[in-house]
C-alpha positions as CSV (number, residue, x, y, z in Angstrom):
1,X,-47.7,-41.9,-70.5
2,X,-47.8,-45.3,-72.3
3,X,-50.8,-46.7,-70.4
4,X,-53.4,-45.3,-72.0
5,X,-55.2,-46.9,-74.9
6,X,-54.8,-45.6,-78.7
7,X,-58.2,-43.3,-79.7
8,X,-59.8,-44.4,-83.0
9,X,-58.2,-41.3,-84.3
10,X,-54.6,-42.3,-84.1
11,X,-55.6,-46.0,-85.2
12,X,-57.3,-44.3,-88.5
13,X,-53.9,-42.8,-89.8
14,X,-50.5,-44.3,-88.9
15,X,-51.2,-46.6,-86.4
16,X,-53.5,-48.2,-88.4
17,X,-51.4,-48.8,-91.2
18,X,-49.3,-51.7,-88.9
19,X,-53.5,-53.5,-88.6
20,X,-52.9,-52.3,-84.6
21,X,-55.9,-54.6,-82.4
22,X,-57.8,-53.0,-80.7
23,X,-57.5,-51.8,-77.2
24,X,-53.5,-52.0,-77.8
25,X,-52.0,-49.9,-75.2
26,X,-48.8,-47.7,-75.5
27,X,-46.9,-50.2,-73.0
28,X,-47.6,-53.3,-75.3
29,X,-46.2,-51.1,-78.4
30,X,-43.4,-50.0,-76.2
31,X,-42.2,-53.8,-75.4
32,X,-42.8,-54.9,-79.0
33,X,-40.3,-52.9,-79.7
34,X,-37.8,-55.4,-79.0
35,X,-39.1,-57.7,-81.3
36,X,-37.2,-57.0,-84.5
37,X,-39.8,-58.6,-87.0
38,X,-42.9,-56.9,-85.6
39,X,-43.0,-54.0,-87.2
40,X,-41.6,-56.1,-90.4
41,X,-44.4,-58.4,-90.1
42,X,-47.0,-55.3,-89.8
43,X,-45.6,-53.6,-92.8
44,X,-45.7,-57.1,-94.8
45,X,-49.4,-57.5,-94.1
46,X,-50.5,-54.1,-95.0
47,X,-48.6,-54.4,-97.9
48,X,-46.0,-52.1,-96.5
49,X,-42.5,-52.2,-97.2
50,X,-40.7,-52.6,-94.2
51,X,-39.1,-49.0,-93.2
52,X,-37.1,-48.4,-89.8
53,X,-37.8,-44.9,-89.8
54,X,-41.4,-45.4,-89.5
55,X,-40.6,-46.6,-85.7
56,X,-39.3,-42.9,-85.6
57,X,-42.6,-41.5,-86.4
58,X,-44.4,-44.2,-84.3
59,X,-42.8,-43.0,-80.8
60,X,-43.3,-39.7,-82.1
61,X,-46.7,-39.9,-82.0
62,X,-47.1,-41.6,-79.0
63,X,-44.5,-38.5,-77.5
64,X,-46.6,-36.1,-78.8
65,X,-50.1,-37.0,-76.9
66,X,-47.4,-36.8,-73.6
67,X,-46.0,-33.5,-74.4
68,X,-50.4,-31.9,-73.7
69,X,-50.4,-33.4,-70.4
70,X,-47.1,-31.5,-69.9
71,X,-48.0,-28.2,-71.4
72,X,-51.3,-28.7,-69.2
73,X,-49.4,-29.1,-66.5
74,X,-47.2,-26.4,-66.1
75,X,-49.9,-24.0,-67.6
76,X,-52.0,-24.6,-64.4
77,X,-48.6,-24.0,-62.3
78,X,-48.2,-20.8,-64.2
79,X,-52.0,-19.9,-64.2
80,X,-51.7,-20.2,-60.1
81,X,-48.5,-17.8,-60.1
82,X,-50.5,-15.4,-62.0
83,X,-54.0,-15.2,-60.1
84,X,-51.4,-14.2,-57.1
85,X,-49.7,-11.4,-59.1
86,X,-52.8,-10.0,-61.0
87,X,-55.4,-10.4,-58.0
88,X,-53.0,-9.4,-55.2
89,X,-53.9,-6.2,-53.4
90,X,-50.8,-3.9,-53.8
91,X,-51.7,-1.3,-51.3
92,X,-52.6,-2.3,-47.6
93,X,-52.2,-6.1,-47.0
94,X,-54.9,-8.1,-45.6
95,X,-55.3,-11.3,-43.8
96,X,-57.0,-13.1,-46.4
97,X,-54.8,-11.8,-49.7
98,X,-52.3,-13.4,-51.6
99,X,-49.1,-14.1,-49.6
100,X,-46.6,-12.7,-52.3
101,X,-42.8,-13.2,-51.0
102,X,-39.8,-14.2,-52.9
103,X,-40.8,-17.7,-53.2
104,X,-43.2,-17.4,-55.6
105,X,-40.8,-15.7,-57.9
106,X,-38.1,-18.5,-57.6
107,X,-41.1,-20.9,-58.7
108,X,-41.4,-19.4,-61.5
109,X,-38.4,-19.2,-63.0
110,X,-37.5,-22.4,-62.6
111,X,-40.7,-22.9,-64.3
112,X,-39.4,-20.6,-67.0
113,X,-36.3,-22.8,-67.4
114,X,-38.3,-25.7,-67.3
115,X,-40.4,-24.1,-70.2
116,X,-37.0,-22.9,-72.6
117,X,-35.4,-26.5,-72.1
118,X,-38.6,-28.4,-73.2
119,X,-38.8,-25.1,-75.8
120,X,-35.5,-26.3,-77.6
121,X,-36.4,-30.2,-77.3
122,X,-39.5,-29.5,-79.8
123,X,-37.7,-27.7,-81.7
124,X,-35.1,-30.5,-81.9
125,X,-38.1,-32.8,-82.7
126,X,-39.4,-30.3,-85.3
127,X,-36.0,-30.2,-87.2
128,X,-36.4,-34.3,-87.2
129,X,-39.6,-34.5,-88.0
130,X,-38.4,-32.5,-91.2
131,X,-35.9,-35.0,-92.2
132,X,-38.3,-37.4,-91.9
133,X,-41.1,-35.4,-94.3
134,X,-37.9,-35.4,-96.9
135,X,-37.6,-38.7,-96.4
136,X,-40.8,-40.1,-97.1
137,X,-40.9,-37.4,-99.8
138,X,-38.8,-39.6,-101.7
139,X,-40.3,-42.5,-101.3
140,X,-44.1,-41.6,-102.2
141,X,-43.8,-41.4,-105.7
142,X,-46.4,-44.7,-107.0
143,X,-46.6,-45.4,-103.2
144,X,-49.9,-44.9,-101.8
145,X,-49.2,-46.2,-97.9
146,X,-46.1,-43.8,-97.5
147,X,-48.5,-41.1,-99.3
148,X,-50.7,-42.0,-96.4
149,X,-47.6,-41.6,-94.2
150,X,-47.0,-38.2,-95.7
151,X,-50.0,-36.8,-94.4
152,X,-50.0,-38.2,-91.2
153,X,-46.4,-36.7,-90.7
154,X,-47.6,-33.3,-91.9
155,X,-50.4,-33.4,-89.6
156,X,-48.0,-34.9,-86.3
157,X,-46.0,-31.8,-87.7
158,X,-48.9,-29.4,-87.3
159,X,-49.4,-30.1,-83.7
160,X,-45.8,-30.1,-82.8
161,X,-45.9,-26.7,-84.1
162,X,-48.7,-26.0,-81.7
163,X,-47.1,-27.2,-79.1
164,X,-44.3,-24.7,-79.4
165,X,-46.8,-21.9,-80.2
166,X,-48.4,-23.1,-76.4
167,X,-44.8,-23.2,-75.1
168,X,-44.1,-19.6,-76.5
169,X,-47.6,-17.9,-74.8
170,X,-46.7,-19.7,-71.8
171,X,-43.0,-18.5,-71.2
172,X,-44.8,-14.5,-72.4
173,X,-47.5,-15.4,-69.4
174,X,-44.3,-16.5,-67.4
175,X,-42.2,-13.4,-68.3
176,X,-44.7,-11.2,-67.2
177,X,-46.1,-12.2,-64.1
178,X,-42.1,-12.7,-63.0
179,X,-41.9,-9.3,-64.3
180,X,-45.6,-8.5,-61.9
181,X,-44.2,-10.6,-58.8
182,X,-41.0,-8.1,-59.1
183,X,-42.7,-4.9,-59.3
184,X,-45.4,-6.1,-56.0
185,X,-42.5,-7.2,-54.4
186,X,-40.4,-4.0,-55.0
187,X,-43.8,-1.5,-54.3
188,X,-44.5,-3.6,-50.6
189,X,-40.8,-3.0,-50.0
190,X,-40.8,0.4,-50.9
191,X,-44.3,0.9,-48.7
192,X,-42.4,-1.1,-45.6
193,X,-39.8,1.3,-46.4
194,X,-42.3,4.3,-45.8
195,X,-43.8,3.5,-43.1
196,X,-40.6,2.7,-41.3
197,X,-39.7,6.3,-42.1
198,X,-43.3,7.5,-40.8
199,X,-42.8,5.9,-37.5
200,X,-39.5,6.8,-37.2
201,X,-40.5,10.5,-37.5
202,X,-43.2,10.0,-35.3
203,X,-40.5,8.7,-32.9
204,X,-37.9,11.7,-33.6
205,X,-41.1,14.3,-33.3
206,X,-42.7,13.0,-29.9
207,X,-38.6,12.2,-28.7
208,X,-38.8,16.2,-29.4
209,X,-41.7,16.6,-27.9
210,X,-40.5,14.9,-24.7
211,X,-37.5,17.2,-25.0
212,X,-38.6,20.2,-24.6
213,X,-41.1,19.0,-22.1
214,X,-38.2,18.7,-20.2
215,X,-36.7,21.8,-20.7
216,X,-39.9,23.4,-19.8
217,X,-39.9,21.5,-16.5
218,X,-35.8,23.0,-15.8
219,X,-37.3,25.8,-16.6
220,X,-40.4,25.9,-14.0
221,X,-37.7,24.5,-11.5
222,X,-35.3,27.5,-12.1
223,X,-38.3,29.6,-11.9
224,X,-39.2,27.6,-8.3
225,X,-35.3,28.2,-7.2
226,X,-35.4,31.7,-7.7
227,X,-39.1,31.8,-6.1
228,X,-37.1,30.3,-3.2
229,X,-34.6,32.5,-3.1
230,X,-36.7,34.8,-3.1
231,X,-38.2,34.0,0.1
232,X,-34.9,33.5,1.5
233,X,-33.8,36.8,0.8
234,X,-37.5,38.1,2.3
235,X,-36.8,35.8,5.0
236,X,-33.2,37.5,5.6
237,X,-35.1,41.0,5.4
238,X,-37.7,40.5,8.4
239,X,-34.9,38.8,10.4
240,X,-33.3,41.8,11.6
241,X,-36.9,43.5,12.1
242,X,-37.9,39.9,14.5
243,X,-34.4,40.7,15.9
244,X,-35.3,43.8,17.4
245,X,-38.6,42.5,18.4
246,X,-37.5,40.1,20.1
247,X,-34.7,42.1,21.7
248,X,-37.5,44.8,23.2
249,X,-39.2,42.1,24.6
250,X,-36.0,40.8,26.2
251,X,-33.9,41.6,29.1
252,X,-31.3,42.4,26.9
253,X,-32.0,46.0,26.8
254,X,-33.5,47.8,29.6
255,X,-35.3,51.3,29.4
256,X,-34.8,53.8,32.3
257,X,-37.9,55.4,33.1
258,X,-35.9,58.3,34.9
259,X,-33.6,59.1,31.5
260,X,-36.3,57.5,28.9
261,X,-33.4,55.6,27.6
262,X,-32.1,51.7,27.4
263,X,-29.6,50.7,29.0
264,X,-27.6,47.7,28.4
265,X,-27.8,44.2,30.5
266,X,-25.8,41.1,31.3
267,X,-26.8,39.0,28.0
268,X,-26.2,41.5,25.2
269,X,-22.5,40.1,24.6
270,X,-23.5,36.6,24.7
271,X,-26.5,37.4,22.4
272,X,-24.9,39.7,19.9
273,X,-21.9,36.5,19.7
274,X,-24.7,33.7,19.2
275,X,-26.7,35.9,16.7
276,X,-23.8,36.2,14.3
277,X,-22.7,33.1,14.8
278,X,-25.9,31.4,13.4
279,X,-26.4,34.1,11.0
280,X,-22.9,33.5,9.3
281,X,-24.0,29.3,9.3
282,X,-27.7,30.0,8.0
283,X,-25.5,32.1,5.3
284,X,-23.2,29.6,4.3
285,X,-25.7,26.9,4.7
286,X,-28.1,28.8,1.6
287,X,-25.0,29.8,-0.4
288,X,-23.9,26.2,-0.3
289,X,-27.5,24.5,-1.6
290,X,-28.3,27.8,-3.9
291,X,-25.0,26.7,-5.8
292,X,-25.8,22.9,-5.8
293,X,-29.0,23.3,-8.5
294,X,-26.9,24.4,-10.7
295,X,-24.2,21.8,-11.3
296,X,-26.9,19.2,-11.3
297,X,-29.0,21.5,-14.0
298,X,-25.9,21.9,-16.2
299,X,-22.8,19.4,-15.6
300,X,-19.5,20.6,-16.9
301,X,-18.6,18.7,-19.9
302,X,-15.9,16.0,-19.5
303,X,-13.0,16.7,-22.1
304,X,-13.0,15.4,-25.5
305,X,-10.6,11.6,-25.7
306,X,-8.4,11.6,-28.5
């Protein structure tokens, strides 16, 4: 911050009081330092007397031209911050918005930190540049180079003043776009939140959905078991009527043409014994696989572990 050259400006008021060359840069003011009768010899040739605290004032002002570029600085790190909070979409997200996370709100408060340090350091250099106006105060009177001095302290005063009237507006932009980043943040998180809940009810609603589609098909299946017994039992009906059918058309039972009745043959024992027989397992067989539906349509509940 020492490279760069002194403006005529600066060479016009207190610089120029010491007869600085031209094109002296901060650097070569900043190593001349060291030399304990430069500033003595400067003062002596203006017709100065030789005053330490003027080397106070002198690396004030070349502090102050340092302390721009700084405020420039972090007002064009604030100034990004806040194009991303005020021109962020807060509804519905798109690809090419403002990726707004948590990030951008650490970044600026360290930035606001960074801001309430360098806040207190100018007010630090305020209260010395103070001291120093009483000082010179006191030594003006029949003194027209430290009346010189006087005014360019009051004006070095006026734009440290500025400065920490820029520094003030800056940490207000910085509270409120921290304040903005928070409030996106919180409204996004809010939104995820809803939509969460949406799908999740969407879930719960078609899960339902699916459920009593379900229950609809046990029902059509009950509705198809009982159509099957059904059958069965119609089944069982016309058995006994195919039974005599077939038994006519047997040899079984004879008719006498002399009587007009039946008589009786060899194979009614063996056919009455057979007939039951499979009736009783075609019985037992449909009992046994009408009853197994049912425990696989409603299991018995398993009892409740302590």
């Amino acid at each position: 911050m020492f490279d760069t050259c002194i403006d005529t400006a600066e060479k016009t008021n207190i610089l120029g009081l010491f007869d600085i060359p031209p094109y002296t840069t901060r650097k070569e003011l900043t190593a001349s330092r060291h030399d304990g009768f430069f500033f003595s010899r400067r003062a002596h040739s203006s017709h100065l007397n030789a005053e330490p605290l003027f080397v106070h004032l002198l690396l004030l002002v070349g502090v102050e031209s340092s302390w721009r570029l700084f405020i420039a600085e972090l007002e064009g790190e604030i100034e990004i911050l806040s194009d991303k909070a005020l021109y962020s979409r807060v509804g519905r997200v798109s690809k090419t918005d403002y990726q707004i996370t948590f990030v951008e709100t650490q970044q600026m408060q360290r930035i606001r930190q960074r801001l309430f340090k360098k806040q207190k350091m100018l007010e630090m250099t305020l209260k010395t540049l103070r001291a120093l106006q009483r000082h010179f105060n006191d030594k003006t009177e029949g003194n027209e180079h430290n009346q010189r001095m006087l005014e360019e302290l009051e004006g070095l005063m006026f734009r440290y003043e500025s400065h920490c009237v820029s520094i003030e507006r800056l940490l207000e932009v910085a509270d409120g776009t921290v304040t903005l980043l928070m409030k996106i943040l919180d409204f996004r998180d809010n939104e995820n939140i809803r939509l969460n809940l949406s799908k999740t009810r969407e879930l719960l609603i078609a899960a339902e959905q699916e459920s009593l589609m379900l229950s609809d098909i046990a029902k059509q299946t009950q509705q198809d078991s009982r159509s099957m017994k059904i059958v069965t039992f119609i089944a069982l009906v016309f058995l006994p009527g195919s039974l005599v059918a077939s038994v006519y058309s047997s040899n079984i039972v004879q008719s006498d043409e002399r009587t007009y009745g039946f008589i009786p043959g060899r194979q009614l024992l063996s056919f009455l014994v057979i007939t039951g027989f499979l009736t009783i397992a075609t019985l037992a067989v449909a009992i046994i696989w009408n009853r197994r539906p049912c425990r696989g349509l409603n299991p018995p509940k398993s009892p409740a572990t302590p």
